[in-house]
C-alpha positions in Angstrom: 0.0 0.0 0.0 1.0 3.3 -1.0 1.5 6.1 1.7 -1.2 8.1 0.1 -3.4 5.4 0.3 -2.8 5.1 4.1 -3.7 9.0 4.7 -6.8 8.8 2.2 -8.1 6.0 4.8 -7.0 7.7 7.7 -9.0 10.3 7.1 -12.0 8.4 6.1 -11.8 6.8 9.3 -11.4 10.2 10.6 -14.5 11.8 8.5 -16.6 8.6 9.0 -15.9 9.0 13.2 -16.8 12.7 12.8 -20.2 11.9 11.3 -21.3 9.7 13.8 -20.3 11.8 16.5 -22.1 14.8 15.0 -24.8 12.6 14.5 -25.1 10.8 17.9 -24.8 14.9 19.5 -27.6 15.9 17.4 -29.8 13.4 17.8 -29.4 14.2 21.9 -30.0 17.9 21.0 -33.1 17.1 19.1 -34.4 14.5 22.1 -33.9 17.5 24.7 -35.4 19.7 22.5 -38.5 17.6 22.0 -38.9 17.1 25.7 -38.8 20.9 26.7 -41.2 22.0 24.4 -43.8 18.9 24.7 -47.3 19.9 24.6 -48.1 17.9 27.3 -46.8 16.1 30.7 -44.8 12.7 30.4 -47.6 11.6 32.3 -50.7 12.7 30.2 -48.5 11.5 27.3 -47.9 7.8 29.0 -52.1 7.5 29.8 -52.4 8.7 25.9 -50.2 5.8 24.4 -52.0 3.5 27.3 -56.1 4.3 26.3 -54.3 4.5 22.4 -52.9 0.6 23.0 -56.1 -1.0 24.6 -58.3 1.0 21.5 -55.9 -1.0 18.8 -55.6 -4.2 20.9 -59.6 -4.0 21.3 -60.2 -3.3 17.8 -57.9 -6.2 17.1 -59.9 -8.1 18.5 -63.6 -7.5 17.1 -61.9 -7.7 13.6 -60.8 -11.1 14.7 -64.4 -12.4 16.2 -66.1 -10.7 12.9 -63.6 -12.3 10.3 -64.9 -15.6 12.1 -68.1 -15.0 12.4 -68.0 -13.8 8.5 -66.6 -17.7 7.7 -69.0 -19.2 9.6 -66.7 -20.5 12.5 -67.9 -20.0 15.9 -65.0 -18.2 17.5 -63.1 -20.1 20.5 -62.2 -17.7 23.5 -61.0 -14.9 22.9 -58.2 -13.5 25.4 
């Protein structure tokens, strides 16, 4: 290997390091950011992706008991 083939990778490594550093420190920036200017609390946000998660899972399920009831199988349990 040439000499100036071991700078060019040197400084690839170098520029490839930078990027993810710069990416990793704005990704923080952008997480902080997010939090501070929230609309709401953590806590009204947690009880929104709570009532949001029992909605799909519920909805989940009458699709399921109507696809049956659609293919004329009685349905077994549901959980």
């Amino acid at each position: 290997m040439k000499n100036s083939d071991g700078k060019h990778m040197r400084r690839f490594r170098v520029t490839k390091n930078a990027m993810l550093i710069s990416m990793l420190i704005g990704g923080l920036i952008g997480s902080v950011v997010t939090l501070l200017f929230a609309p709401q609390s953590g806590r009204q946000t947690r009880a929104q992706i709570h009532a949001r998660s029992i909605q799909l899972s519920e909805r989940k399920q009458m699709d399921r008991l109507s696809a049956a009831l659609e293919a004329g199988n009685m349905p077994v349990e549901t959980a």
